[in-house]
C-alpha positions in Angstrom: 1.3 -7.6 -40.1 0.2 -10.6 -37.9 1.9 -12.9 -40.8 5.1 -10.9 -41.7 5.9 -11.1 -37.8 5.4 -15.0 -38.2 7.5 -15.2 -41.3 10.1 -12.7 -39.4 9.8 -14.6 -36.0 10.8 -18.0 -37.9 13.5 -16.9 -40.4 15.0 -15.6 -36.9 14.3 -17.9 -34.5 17.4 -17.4 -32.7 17.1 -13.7 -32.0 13.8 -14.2 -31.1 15.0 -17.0 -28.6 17.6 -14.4 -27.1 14.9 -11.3 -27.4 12.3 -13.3 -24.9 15.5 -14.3 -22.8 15.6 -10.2 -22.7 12.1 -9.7 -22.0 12.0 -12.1 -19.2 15.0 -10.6 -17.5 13.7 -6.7 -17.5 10.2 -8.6 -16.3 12.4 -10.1 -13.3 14.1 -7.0 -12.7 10.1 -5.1 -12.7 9.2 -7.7 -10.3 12.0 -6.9 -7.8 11.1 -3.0 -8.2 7.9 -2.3 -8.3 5.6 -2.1 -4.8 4.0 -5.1 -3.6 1.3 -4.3 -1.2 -1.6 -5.6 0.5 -4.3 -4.5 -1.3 -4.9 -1.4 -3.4 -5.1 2.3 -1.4 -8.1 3.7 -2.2 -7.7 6.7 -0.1 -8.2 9.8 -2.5 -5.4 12.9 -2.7 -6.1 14.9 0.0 -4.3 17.3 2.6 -5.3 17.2 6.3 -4.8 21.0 8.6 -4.8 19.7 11.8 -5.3 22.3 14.8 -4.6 21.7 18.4 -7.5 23.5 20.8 -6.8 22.8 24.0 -9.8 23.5 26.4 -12.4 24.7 23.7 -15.5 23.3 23.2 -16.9 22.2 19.7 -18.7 25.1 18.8 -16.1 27.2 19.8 -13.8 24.9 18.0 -15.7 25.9 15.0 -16.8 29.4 14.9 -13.0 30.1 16.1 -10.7 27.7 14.0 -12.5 25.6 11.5 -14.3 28.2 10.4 -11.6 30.8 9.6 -9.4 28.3 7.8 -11.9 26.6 6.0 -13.2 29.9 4.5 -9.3 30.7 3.7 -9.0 27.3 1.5 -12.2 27.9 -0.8 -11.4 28.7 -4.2 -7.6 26.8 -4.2 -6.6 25.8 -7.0 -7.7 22.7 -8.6 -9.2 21.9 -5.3 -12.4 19.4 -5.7 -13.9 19.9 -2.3 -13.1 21.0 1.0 -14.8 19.7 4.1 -14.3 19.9 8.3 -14.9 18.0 11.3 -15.1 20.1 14.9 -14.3 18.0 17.9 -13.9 19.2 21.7 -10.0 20.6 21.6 -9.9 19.8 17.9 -10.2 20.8 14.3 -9.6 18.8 11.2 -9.9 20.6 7.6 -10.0 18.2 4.5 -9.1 19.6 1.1 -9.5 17.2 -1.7 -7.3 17.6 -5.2 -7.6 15.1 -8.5 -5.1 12.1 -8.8 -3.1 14.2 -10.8 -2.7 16.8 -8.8 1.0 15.7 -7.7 0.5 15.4 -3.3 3.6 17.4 -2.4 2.6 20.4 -4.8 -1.1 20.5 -3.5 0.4 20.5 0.3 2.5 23.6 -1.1 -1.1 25.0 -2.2 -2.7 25.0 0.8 0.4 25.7 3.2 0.6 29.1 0.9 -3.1 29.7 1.9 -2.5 28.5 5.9 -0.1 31.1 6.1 -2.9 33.8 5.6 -5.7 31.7 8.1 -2.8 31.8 10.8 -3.6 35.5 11.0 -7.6 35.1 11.6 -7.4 32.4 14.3 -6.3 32.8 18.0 -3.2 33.4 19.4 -1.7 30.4 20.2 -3.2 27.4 17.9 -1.0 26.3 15.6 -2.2 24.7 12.4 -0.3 21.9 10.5 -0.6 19.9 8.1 -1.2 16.5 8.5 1.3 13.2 7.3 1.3 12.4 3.5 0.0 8.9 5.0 -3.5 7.0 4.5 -5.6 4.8 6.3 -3.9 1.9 3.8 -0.5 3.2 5.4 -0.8 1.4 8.9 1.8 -1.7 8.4 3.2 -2.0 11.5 2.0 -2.3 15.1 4.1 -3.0 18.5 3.8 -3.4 22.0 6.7 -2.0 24.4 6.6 -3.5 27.9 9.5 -4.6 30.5 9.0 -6.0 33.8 10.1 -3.9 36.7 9.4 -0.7 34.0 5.9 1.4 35.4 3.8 3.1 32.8 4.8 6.6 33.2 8.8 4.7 32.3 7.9 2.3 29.1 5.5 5.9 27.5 8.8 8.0 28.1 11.1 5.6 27.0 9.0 4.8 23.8 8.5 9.1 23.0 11.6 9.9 23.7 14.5 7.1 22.7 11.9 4.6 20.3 10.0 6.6 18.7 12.5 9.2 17.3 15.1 6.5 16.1 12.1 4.9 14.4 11.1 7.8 12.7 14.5 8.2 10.5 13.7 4.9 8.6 13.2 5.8 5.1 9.7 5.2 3.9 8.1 6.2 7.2 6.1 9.0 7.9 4.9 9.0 11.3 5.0 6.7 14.5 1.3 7.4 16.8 1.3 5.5 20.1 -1.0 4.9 22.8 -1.4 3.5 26.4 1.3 4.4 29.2 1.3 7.9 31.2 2.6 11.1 30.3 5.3 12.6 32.3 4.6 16.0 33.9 6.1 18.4 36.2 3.3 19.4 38.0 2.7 23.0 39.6 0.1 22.2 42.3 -0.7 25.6 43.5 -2.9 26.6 47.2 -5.8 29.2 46.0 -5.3 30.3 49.8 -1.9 31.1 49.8 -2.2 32.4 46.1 -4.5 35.3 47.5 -2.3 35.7 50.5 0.7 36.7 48.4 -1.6 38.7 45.7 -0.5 36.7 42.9 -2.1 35.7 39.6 -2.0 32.3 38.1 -1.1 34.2 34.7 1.7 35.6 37.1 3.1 32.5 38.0 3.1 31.1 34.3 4.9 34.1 33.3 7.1 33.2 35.8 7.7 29.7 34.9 8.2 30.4 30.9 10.6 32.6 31.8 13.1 31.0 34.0 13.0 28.1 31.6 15.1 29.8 29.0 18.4 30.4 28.2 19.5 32.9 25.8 23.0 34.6 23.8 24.9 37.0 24.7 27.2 37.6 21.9 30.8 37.2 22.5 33.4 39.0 24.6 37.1 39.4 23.3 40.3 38.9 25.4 43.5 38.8 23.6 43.3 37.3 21.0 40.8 34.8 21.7 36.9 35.5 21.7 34.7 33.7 24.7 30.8 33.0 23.8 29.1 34.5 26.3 25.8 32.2 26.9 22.6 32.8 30.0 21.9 29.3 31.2 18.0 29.1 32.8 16.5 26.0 31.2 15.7 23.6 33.7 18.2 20.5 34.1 16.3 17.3 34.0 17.8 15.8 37.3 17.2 18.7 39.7 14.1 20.3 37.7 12.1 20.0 40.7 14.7 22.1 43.0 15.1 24.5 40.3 11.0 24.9 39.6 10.9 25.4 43.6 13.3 28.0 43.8 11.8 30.5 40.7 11.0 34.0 42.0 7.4 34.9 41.4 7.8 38.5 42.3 9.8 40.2 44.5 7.5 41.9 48.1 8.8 44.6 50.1 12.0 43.0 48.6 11.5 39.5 49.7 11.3 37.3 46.7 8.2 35.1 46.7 9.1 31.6 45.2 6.8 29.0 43.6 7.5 26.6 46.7 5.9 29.2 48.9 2.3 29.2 47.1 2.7 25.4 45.6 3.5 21.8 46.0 6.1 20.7 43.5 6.1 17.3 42.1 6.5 14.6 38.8 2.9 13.4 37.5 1.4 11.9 35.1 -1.1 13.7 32.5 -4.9 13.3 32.6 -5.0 10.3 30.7 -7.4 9.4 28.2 -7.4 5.8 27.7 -4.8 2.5 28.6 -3.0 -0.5 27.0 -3.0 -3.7 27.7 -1.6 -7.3 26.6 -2.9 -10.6 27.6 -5.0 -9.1 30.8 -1.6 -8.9 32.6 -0.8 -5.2 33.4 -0.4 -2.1 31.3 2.0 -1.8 27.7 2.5 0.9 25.7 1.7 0.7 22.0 3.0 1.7 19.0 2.0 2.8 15.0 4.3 2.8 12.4 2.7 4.6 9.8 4.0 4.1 5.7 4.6 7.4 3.5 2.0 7.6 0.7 3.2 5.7 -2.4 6.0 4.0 -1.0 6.5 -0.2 -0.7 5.3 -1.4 2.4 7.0 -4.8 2.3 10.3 -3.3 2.0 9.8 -0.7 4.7 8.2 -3.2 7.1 11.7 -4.8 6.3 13.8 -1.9 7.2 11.3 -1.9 10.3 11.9 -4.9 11.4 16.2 -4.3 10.9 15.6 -1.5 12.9 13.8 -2.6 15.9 16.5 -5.2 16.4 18.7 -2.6 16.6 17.3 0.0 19.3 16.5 -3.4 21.0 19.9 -3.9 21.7 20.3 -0.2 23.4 17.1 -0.5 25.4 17.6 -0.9 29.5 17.6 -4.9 30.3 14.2 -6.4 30.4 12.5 -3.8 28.0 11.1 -5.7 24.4 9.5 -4.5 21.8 6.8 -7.3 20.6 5.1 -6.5 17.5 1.8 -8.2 17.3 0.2 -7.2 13.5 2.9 -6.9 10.2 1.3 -5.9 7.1 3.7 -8.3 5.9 2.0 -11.3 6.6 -0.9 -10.1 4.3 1.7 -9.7 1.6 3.6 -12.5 1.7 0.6 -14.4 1.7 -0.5 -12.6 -1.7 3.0 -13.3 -3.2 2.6 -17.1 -2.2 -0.6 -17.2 -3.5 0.2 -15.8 -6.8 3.0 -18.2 -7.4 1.0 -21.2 -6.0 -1.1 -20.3 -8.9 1.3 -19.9 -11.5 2.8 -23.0 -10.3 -0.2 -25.0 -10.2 -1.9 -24.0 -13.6 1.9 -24.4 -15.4 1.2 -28.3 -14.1 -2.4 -28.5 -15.4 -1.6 -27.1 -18.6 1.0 -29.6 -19.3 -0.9 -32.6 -17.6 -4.3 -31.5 -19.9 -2.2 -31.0 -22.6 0.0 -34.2 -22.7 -3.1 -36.1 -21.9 -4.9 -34.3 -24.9 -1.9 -34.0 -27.5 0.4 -36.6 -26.0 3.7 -34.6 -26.5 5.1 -33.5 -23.5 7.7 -30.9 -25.6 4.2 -29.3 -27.0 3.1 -28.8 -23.2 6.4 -27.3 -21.8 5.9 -24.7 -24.8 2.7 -23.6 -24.1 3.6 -23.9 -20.1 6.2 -21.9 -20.6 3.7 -18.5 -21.8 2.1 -18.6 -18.4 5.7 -17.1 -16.6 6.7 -15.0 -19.9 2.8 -13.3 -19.8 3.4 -12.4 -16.6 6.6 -11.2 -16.5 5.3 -8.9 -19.2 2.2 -7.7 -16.6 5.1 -7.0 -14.3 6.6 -4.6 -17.1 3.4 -2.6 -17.6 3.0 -2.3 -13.9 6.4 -1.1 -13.6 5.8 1.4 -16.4 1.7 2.7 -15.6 3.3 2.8 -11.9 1.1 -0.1 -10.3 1.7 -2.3 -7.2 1.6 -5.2 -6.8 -1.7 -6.4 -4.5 -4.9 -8.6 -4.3 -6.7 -6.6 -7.0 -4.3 -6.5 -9.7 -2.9 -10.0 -9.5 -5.9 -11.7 -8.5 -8.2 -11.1 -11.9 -5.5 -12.7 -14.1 -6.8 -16.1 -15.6 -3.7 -18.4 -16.6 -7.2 -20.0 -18.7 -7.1 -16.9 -21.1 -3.5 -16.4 -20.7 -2.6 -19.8 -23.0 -5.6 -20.1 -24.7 -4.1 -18.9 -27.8 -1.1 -20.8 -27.2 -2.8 -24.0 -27.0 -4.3 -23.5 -30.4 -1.3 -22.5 -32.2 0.5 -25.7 -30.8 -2.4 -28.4 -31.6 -2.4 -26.8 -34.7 1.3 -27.2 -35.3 0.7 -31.6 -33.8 -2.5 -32.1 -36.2 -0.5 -30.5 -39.6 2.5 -32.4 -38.6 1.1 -35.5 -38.3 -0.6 -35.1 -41.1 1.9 -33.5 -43.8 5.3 -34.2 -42.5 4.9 -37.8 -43.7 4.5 -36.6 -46.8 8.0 -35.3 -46.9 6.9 -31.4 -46.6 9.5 -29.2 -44.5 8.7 -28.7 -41.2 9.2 -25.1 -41.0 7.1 -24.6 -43.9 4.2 -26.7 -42.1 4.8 -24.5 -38.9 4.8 -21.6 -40.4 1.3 -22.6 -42.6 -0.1 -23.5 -39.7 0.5 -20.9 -37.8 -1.4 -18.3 -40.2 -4.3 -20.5 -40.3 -5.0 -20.2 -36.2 -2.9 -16.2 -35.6 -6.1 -14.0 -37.0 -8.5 -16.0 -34.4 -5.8 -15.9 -32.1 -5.4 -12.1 -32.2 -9.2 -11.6 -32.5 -10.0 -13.5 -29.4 -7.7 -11.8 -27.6 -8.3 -8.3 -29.2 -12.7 -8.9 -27.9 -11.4 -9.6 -24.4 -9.2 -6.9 -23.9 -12.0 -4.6 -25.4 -14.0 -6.3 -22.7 -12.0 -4.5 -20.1 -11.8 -1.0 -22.1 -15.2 0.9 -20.4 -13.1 0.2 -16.9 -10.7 2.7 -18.0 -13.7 5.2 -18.2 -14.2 5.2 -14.7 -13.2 7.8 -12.3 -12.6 8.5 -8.3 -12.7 5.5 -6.0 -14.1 3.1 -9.0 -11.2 4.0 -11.1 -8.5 3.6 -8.1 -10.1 0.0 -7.7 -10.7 -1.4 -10.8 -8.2 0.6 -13.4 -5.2 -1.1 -11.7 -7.1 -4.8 -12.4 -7.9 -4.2 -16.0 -4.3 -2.6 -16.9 -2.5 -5.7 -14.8 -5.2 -8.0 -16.9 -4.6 -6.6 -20.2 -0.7 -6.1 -20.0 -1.4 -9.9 -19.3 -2.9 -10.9 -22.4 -0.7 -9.0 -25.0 2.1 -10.7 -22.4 0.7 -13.5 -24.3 -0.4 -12.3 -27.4 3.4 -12.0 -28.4 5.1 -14.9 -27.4 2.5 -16.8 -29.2 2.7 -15.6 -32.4 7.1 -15.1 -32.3 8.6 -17.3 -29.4 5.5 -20.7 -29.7 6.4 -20.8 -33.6 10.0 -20.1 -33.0 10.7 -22.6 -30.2 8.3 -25.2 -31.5 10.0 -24.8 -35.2 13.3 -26.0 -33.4 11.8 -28.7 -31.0 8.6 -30.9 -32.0 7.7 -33.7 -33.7 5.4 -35.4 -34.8 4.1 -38.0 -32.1 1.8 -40.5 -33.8 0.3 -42.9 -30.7 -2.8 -45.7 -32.2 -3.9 -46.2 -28.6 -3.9 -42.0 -28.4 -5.6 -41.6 -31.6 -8.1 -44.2 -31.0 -9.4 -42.3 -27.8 -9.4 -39.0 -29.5 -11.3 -40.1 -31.9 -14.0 -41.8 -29.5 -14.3 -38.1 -27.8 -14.6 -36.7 -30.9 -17.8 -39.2 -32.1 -19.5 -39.0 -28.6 -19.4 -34.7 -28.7 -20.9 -35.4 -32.6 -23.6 -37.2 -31.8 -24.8 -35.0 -28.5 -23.7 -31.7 -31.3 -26.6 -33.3 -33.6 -29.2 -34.4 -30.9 -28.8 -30.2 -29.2 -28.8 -28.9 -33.3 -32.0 -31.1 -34.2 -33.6 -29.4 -30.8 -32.2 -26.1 -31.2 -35.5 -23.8 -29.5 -35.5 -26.1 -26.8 -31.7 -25.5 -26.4 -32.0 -21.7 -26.5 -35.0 -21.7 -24.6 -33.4 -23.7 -21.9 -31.0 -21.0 -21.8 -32.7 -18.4 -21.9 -34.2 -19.7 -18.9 -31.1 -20.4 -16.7 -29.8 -16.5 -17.6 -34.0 -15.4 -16.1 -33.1 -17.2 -13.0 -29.5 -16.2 -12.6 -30.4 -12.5 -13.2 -33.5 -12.8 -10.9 -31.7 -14.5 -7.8 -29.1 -11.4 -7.9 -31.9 -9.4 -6.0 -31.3 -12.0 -3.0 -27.4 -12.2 -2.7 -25.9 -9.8 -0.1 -23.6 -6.8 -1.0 -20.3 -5.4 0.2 -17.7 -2.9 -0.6 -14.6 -5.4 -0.7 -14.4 -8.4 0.5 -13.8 -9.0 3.9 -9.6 -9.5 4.1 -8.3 -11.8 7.4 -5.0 -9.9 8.2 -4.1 -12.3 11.2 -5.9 -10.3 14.2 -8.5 -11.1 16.5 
């Protein structure tokens, strides 16, 4: 097989030419489209029921609401675990699901089964299920301040005009914030006078929910014309503290007892529970932009970015937003790193192989495997659905990636140099000398991709760490594998020659003698030689028990 593609590859060097041309443009157009994070998310597919319990303490929280809806989960289907966490006014319910559970049919699963635990908890609570988001999803992280702007002004501003426009942008699922104060209408209501009219807090709520309403009232005919007929109660924003002042309580001995008679009336802030700030100068309010599960995180911190320029432009004078941590930065720094590296080994090959095989044509050749292997990684990842990230670019080797390629070209120099004087064809030496070096080729590269194989038998968070490194690695090398047997054979037919250099010779030659005679001295002492080994790999493997140990190495993202 390995020989007919040779024979195939040289009879049509041409379309093989225009084939690689092909191949290197669908791996361009993989690059552009597939996601190019960070590093890898590790986060395992789960759903989150989230429950709001205002007031309750954490044993209440959990004989009351985890409790009931944890119970209602067991059993889901295809469900791998399901676990809880109880806090003071909160609940949080974790149902776990394999990677191939697909995320938005497993959320269907245990929204199905939430509709049933609604019924067992108290009135009032309302479950939900949390973002399709992970911890990996955090991109994007901002700062809103404005001089002359109070904290209760910049936390309204931000929830109510930032925060909604920023939650439209495709690609993002939620926007958390923190710091500023919470606006309130505050009820502040005299216990004395409370007594005094014989009214019950639950009286005044009542009260309060139900003045805040409007409601429909069908439709009314005249004519020929219909009029909507509409009861307007809900408070109006600029004279809500009039209008809370003025709602009837109850009505005594037919005088109507209002909330300003038993209460104060005024705006507020919430209890807080923590503040901002920037620089040590005064309070901010803060922002999260958190990424959808799955999607690219440079090209939504992009559309970010577009968009905050644009609400920028509609904010009152003196407010900026100031983002102070882009995931971006982390990923743009990957991407240069990767082509720093493809750029600088591309320039070592050819300087170690024009210094070695004094043919700068032979060097561009095999240079030229290093972008085609991994524009062929890029492919894979497009098709096995990989992004692009610190794990699964940073294991490639651009050592392994030409190693065959070097062989097959000093290969095709030595037989040159040696037969074409003699008048032989040059595609008949290319091709001869290309089936002496393809079944080592293919071997070599055959043994290190079964190096990588017992990777793919690993499963949960191993798997979602390593898997992506070994299909990026081996994609990589059969990248290579190809264009060394069909496009090096090909090209080189059509563009070396033979480059016979006395001076070049001479010092080849010298190498070779000086490794002969330290080959001979190491053969003549060969238990030394493997005992001497055998020692080095003792000591290596013993000194492991004294290196420190780590989950993933520590990443510096830019913040302090």
């Amino acid at each position: 097989m390995i020989r007919t593609l040779i024979e195939i590859s040289l009879q049509q060097r041409l379309l093989v030419l225009a084939l690689t041309l092909f191949l290197a443009a669908g791996g361009l157009y993989a690059f552009t489209s597939i996601p190019i994070d960070a590093f890898p998310d590790l986060t395992n597919n789960q759903v989150n029921i989230v429950t709001e319990a205002t007031g309750m303490a954490a044993s209440e929280v959990e004989q009351l609401v985890t409790y009931p809806i944890e119970s209602t989960m067991m059993g889901i289907r295809s469900a791998e675990q399901v676990r809880s966490i109880s806090k003071f006014g909160l609940s949080i319910i974790t149902i776990v699901f394999p990677d191939t559970v697909d995320t938005y049919f497993a959320r269907q699963l245990v929204n199905e089964r939430l509709q049933e635990a609604r019924t067992r908890i108290p009135d009032g609570l309302q479950p939900t299920l949390g973002p399709v988001a992970t911890a990996f999803g955090e991109i994007y992280q901002y700062v809103v301040e404005g001089s002359g702007f109070g904290a209760m002004d910049l936390k309204t501003l931000h929830d109510w005009t930032i925060k909604p426009l920023m939650r439209t942008i495709q690609g993002v699922n939620e926007i958390n914030s923190w710091g500023g104060l919470i606006k309130q209408y505050q009820v502040l209501i005299n216990p004395d006078k409370l007594i005094g009219y014989g009214l019950t807090l639950h009286e005044v709520h009542q009260a309060l929910m139900a003045s805040n309403s409007n409601f429909g009232g069908s439709y009314v005919e005249r004519g020929a014309e219909g009029y909507t007929v509409r009861g307007i109660g809900r408070f109006d924003a600029d004279r809500a503290l009039d209008q809370i002042r003025q709602v009837v309580i109850r009505s005594k001995n037919g005088v109507p007892v209002l909330v300003k008679d038993i209460a104060e009336v005024e705006i507020g802030p919430a209890i807080r529970q923590g503040a901002v700030t920037k620089d040590g100068k005064g309070e901010v309010v803060s922002g999260m932009v958190i990424m959808t599960k799955g999607e690219n995180s440079k090209a939504v911190i992009e559309r970010v970015q577009d968009r905050v320029t644009k609400i920028e432009k509609s904010l009152p004078a003196g407010v900026r937003i100031t983002p102070f941590y882009e995931q971006t930065t982390l990923v743009n720094r990957t991407i240069h790193t990767v082509a720093k590296n493809l750029i600088e080994g591309g320039l070592l090959v050819i300087g170690v192989l024009f210094l070695f095989l004094f043919n700068i044509r032979a060097s561009l050749i095999v240079a030229s495997v290093i972008p085609l292997s991994m524009l062929v990684a890029f492919i894979g990842m497009k098709f096995f659905g990989l992004s692009a990230n610190l794990m699964s670019l940073g294991a490639i080797d651009f050592g392994l990636i030409v190693d065959g390629a070097v062989v097959m070209i000093e290969n095709f120099i030595s037989r040159m140099n040696e037969e074409r004087p003699r008048g032989k064809p040059k595609i008949d030496i290319i091709k001869r000398s290309a089936m002496e070096v393809a079944r080592p080729i293919t071997f070599g590269v055959v043994i290190i991709i079964a190096v990588y194989l017992p990777i793919f038998t690993l499963e949960g968070l191993e798997s979602r760490m390593f898997r992506p490194m070994a299909l990026t690695v081996c994609c990589a090398l059969i990248g290579a594998l190809v264009p060394t047997m069909t496009f090096v054979p090909a090209l080189g037919s059509l563009t070396l020659k033979p480059y016979p250099h006395a001076g070049h010779e001479k010092l080849l030659k010298a190498m070779q003698a000086g490794y002969r005679r330290h080959l001979n001295r190491i053969l003549n002492m060969r238990w030394l030689t493997i005992g001497s080994a055998l020692v080095i790999v003792l000591v290596a493997v013993g000194s492991m028990r004294y290196l420190g140990t780590e989950f993933m190495p520590q990443l510096d993202e830019g913040l302090c």
